[in-house]
C-alpha positions as CSV (number, residue, x, y, z in Angstrom):
1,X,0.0,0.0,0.0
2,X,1.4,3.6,-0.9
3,X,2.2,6.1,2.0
4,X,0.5,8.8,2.3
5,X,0.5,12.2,3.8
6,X,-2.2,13.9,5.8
7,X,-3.9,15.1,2.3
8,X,-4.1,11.5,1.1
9,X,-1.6,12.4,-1.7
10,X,1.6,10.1,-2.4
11,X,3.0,12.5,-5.3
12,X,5.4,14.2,-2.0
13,X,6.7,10.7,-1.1
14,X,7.8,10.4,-5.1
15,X,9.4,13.3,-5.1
16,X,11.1,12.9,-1.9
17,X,12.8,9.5,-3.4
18,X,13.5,11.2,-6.8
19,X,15.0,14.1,-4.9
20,X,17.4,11.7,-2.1
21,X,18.8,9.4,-5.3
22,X,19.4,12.9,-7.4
23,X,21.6,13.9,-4.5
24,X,23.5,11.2,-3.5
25,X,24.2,10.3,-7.4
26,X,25.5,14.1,-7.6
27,X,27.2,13.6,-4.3
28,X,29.1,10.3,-5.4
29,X,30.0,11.8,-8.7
30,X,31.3,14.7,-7.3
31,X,33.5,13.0,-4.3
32,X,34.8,9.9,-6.7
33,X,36.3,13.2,-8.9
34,X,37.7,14.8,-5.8
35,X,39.1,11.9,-4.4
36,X,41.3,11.2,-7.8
37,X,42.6,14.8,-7.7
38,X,43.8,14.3,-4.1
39,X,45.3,11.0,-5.2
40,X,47.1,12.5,-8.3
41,X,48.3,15.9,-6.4
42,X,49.8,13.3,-3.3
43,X,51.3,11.4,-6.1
44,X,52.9,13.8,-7.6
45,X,54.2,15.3,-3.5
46,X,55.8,11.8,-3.1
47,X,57.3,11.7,-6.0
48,X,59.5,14.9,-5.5
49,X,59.9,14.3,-2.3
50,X,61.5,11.0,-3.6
51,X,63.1,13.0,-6.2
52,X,66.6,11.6,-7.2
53,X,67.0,8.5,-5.3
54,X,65.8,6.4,-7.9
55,X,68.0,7.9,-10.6
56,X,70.7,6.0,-12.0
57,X,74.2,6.6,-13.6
58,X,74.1,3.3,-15.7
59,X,70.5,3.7,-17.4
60,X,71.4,1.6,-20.7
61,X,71.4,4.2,-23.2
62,X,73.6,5.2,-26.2
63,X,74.6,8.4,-24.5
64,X,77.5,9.0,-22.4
65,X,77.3,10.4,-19.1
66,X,79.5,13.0,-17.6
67,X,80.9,12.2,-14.5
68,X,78.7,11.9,-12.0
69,X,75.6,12.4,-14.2
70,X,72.7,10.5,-13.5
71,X,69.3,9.7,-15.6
72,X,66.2,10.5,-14.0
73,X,63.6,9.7,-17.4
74,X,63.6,8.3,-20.8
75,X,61.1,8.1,-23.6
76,X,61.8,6.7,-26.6
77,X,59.0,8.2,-28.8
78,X,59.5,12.3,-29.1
79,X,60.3,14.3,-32.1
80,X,62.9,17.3,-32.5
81,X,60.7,20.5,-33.5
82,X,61.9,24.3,-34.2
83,X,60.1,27.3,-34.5
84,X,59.7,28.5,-38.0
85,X,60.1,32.1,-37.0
86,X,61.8,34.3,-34.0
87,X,60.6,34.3,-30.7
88,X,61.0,35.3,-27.3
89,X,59.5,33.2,-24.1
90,X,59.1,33.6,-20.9
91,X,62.1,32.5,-18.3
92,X,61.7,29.2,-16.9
93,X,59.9,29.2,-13.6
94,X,59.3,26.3,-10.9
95,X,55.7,26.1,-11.5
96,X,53.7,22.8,-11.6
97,X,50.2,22.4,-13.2
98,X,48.7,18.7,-12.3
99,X,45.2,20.0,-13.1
100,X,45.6,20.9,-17.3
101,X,43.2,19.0,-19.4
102,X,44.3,16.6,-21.6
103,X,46.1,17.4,-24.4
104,X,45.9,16.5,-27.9
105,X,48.8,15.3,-30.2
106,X,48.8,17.9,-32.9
107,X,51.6,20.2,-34.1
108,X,50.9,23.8,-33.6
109,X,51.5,26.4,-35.9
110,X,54.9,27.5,-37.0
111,X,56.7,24.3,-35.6
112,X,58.3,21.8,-38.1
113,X,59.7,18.4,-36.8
114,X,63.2,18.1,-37.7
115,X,64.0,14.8,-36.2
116,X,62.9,11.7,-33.9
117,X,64.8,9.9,-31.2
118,X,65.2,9.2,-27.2
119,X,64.6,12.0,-25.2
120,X,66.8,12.0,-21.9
121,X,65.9,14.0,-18.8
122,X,69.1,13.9,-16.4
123,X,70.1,15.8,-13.3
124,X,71.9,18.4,-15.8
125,X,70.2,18.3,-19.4
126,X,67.4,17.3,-21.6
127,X,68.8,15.3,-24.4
128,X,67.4,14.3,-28.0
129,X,69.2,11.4,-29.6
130,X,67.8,11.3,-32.9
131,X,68.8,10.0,-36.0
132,X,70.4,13.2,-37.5
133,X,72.9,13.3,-34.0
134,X,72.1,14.6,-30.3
135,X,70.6,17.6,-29.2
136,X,71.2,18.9,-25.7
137,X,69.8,21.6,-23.8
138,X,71.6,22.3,-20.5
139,X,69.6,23.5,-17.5
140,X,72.6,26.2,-16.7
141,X,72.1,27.4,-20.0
142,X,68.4,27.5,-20.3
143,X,67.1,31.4,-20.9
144,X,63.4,30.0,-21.9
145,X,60.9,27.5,-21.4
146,X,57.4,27.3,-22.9
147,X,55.0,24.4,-22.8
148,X,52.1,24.5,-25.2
149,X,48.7,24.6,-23.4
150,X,46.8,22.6,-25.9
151,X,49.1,20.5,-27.8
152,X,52.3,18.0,-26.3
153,X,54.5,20.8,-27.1
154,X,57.5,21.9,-25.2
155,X,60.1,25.2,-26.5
156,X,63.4,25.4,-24.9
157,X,65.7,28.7,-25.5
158,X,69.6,28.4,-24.4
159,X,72.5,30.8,-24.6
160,X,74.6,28.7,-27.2
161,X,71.7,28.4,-29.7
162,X,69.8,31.0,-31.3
163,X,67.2,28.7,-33.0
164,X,64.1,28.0,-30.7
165,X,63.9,24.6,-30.5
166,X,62.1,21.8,-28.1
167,X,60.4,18.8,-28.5
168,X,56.7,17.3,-29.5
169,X,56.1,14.0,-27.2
170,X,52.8,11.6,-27.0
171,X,50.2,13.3,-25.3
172,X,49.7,10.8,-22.7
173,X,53.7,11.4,-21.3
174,X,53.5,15.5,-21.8
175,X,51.9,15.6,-18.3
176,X,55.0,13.2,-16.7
177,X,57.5,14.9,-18.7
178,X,56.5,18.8,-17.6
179,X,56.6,17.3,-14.1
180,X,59.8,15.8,-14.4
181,X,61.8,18.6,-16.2
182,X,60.3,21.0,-13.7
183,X,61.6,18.6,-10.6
184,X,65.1,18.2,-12.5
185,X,65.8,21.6,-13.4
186,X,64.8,22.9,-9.5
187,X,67.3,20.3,-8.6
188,X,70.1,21.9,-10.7
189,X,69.6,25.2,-8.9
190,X,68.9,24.0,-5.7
191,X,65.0,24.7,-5.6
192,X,63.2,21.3,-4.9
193,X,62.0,23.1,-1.6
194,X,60.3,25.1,-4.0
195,X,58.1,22.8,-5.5
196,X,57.4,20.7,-2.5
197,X,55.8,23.8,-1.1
198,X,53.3,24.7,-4.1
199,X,52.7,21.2,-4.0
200,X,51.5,21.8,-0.1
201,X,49.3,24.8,-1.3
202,X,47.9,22.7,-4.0
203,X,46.8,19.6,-1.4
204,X,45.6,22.0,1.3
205,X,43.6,24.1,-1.4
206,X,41.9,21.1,-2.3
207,X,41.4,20.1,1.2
208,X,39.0,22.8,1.2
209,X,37.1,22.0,-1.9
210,X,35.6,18.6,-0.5
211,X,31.9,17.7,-1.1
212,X,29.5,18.0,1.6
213,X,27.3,14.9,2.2
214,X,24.0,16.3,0.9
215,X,21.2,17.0,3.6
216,X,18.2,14.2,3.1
217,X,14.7,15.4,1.5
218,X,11.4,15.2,3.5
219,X,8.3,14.8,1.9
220,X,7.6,18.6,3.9
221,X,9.3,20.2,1.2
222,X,8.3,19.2,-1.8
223,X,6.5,22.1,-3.1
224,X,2.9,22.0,-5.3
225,X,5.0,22.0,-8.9
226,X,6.0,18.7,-7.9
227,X,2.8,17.1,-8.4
228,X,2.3,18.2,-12.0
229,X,3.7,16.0,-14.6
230,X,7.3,17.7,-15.7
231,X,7.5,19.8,-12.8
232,X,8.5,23.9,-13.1
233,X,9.5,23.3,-16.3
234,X,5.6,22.5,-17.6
235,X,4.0,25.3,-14.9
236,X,6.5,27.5,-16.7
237,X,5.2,26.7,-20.1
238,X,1.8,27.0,-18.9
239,X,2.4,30.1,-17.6
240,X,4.4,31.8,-21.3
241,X,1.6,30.2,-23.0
242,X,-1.1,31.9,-20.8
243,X,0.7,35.4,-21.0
244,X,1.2,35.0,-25.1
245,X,-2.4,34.1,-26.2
246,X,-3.9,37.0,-25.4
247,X,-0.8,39.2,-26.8
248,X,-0.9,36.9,-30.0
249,X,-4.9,37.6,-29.9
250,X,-4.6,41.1,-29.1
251,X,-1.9,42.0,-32.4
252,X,-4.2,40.1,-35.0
253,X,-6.6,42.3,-36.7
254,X,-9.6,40.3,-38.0
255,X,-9.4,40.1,-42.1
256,X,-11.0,42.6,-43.9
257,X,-13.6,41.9,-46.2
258,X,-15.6,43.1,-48.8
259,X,-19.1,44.5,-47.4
260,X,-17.5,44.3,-44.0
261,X,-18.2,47.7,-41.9
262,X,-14.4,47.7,-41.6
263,X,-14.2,47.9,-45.7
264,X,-17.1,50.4,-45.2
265,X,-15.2,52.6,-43.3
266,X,-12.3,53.0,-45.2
267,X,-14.5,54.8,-48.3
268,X,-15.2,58.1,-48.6
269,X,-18.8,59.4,-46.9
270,X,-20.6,61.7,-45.3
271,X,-20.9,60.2,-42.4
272,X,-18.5,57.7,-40.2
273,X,-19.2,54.4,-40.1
274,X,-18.7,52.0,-36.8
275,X,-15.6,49.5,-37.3
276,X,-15.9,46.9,-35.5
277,X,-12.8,46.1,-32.9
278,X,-11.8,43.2,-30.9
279,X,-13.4,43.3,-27.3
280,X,-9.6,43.8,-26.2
281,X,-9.9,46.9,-27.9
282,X,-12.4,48.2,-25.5
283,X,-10.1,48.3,-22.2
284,X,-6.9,49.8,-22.5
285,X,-6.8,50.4,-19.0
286,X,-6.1,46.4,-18.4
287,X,-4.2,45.6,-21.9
288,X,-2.5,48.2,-23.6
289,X,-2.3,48.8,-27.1
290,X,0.8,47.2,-28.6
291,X,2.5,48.8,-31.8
292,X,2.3,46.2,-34.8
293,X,5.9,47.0,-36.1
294,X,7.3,46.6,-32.9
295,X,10.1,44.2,-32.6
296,X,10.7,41.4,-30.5
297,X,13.1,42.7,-28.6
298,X,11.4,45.8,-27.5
299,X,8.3,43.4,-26.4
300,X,10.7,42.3,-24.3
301,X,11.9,45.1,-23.0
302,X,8.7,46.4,-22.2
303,X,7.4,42.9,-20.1
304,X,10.8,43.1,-18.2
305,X,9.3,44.6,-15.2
306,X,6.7,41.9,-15.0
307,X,9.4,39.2,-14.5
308,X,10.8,41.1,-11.7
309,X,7.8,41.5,-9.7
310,X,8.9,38.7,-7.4
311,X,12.5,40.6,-7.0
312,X,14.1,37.4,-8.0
313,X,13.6,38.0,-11.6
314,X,12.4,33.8,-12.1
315,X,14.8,32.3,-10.0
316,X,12.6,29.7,-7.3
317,X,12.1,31.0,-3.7
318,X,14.9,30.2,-1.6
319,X,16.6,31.6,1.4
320,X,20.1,32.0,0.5
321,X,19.0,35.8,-1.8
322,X,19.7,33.9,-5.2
323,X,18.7,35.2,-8.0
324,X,18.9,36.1,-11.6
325,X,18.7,39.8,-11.6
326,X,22.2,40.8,-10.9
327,X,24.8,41.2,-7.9
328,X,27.7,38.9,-7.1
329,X,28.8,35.9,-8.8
330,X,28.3,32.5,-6.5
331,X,31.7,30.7,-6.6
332,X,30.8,28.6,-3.0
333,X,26.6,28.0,-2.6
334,X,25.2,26.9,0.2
335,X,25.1,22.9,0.8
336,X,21.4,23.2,0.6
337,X,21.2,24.9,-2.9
338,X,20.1,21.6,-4.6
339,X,16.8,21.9,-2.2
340,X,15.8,25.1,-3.7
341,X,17.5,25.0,-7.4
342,X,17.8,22.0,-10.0
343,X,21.2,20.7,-9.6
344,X,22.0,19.3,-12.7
345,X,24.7,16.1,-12.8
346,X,28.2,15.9,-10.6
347,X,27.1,19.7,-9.6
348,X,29.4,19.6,-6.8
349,X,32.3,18.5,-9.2
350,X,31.8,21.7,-11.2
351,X,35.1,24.8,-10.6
352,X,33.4,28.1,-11.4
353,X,30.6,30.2,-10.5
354,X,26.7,29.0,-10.7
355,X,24.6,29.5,-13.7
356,X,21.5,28.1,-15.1
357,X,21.8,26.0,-18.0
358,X,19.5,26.3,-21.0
359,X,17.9,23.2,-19.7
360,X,17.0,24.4,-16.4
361,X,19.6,22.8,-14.4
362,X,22.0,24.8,-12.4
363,X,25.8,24.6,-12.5
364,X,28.7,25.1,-11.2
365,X,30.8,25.9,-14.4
366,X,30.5,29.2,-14.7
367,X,33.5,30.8,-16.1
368,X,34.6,27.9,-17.8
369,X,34.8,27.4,-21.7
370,X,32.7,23.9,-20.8
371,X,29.9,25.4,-19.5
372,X,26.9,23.7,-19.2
373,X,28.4,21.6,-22.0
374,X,25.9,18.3,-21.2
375,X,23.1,21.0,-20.4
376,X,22.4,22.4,-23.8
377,X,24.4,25.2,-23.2
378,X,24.4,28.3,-21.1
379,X,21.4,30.5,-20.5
380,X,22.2,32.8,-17.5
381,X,24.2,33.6,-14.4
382,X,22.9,33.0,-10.8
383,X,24.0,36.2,-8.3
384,X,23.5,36.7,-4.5
């Protein structure tokens, strides 16, 4: 037998259900993707704290080592690239980026791959032994470092050479690479302590960013939409279709026709003849009269204030101040917002401000060039 509430009605016991797995799903989602980043960025602190000890002098390669030289990283599979024109980039700095997205293997513009080989990463130089000969780029020497943001891409400037020159590896070892030649050139001046402290900042940053277990749902505060078949999003339709009838209506002059009183009235007599109007006509108190040429937009314009009668400018009741009419950007909601607002999926996994997708949902990608990507896109920002 269904449950019940005092009114008889099971539709707030549906919705509390729907609501609770919603959450939990969103929750889940959201702490699986925190937990990997906290796994990756404690990686990565091991590993330079580790830095070094499991280098080695005799690492099997065709190159030979200066004295006292040892190999921290080898890849087989990287090409020699140079810069087709002259350029200038930015001195090499100690900073790590474990969070980029994935990159794609694609040459960029104005690079040409000379050669293919081994690249080396040692305690004092990144080496290229390709088929053409060896290429070495010592740290001591090093005046610029780029790494391409979108493609496996690194640029390498030293004092001996004055052709820009670096090398294009598989996409899936850029993000090892980056992190090694950062960890390896901080070692040749004596900066490891550097990076173990961003690293810190990094881990203790994301400390902060944890998901909240979601509160749980009671049937108390499921609100009327819920009971109507597609929720806000039909009463909302309802509602646009209620308001746009009688605007539609109220445009639309009725045809003219011959031996109409209308036609009547538009030849010349002695005396005027009654046109007949649409009943809407008769009370522009209630509906005023709208200008046939006017465009869209101004109709608009003009039905603005109506939206904002409710000072939230659409935006559902809640008791946090959100709306959609302006203020400050949201970049930390309360842990209650999905009570109030329709969290779309993995909300909580989202790095940004909130916004409301063009589906409804709300996210937490605002600011970000992904924005309500699997939402059909953005629609607007949500302020406090």
């Amino acid at each position: 037998m269904a449950k019940t509430d005092s009114t008889g009605s099971t539709w707030r016991y549906r919705w509390t259900y729907r609501q609770n797995e919603r959450r939990q799903r969103t929750y889940r989602a959201a702490e699986q993707a925190w937990r990997r980043r906290d796994e990756e960025l404690r990686r990565l602190r091991a590993a330079a704290a580790d830095f070094g000890r499991r280098a080695t002098a005799d690492a099997g390669l065709p190159l030979e080592l200066a004295p006292g030289e040892r190999v921290h990283w080898a890849l087989p599979a990287a090409q020699l690239v140079e810069l087709r024109h002259t350029a200038v980039l930015p001195a090499p700095d100690l900073s790590v980026d474990p969070g980029r997205p994935a990159l794609h293997h694609r040459r960029p513009d104005g690079v040409k791959v000379t050669d293919a080989g081994i690249a080396v990463l040692t305690d004092r130089r990144l080496v290229l032994l390709g088929g053409r000969g060896r290429r070495d780029w010592a740290y001591g020497k090093m005046t610029g470092l780029a790494h391409d943001p979108a493609a496996p891409v690194t640029l390498i400037q030293v004092l001996d050479r004055r052709r820009t020159s670096g090398l294009l590896l598989p996409a899936e070892a850029a993000a090892e690479f980056r992190f090694t030649l950062a960890l390896a050139f901080a070692e040749a001046i004596e900066q490891r302590g550097a990076v173990l402290a961003q690293l810190d900042e990094l881990i203790a940053e994301h400390d902060q960013t944890r998901p909240f277990r979601p509160a749980i749902a009671t049937p108390g505060q499921a609100r009327i939409t819920a009971a109507v078949p597609g929720g806000r999003r039909t009463v909302a339709v309802a509602v646009a279709a209620a308001l746009l009838v009688p605007a539609v209506l109220f445009e639309s002059d009725p045809p003219v026709r011959p031996g109409s009183d209308v036609a009547s009235a538009a030849t010349a007599a002695p005396t005027p003849v009654p046109t007949a109007r649409p009943v809407l006509r008769a009370t522009p108190k209630t509906t005023p009269k709208a200008n046939p040429k006017a465009t869209p937009e101004s109709r608009r314009r003009t039905a603005s204030p109506t939206a904002k009668r409710d000072g939230l400018c659409g935006a559902p009741a809640n008791p946090f101040g959100y709306d959609y009419c302006g203020g400050s950007r949201v970049r930390r909601p309360d842990v209650r917002v999905c009570d109030f607002f329709d969290c779309g999926q993995d909300f909580w996994a989202g790095r940004g401000y909130l916004v409301q997708c063009r589906d409804g949902a709300v996210s937490l990608t605002g600011g970000r060039r992904d924005a309500c990507a699997t939402h059909d896109g953005l629609r607007r920002t949500v302020w406090a």
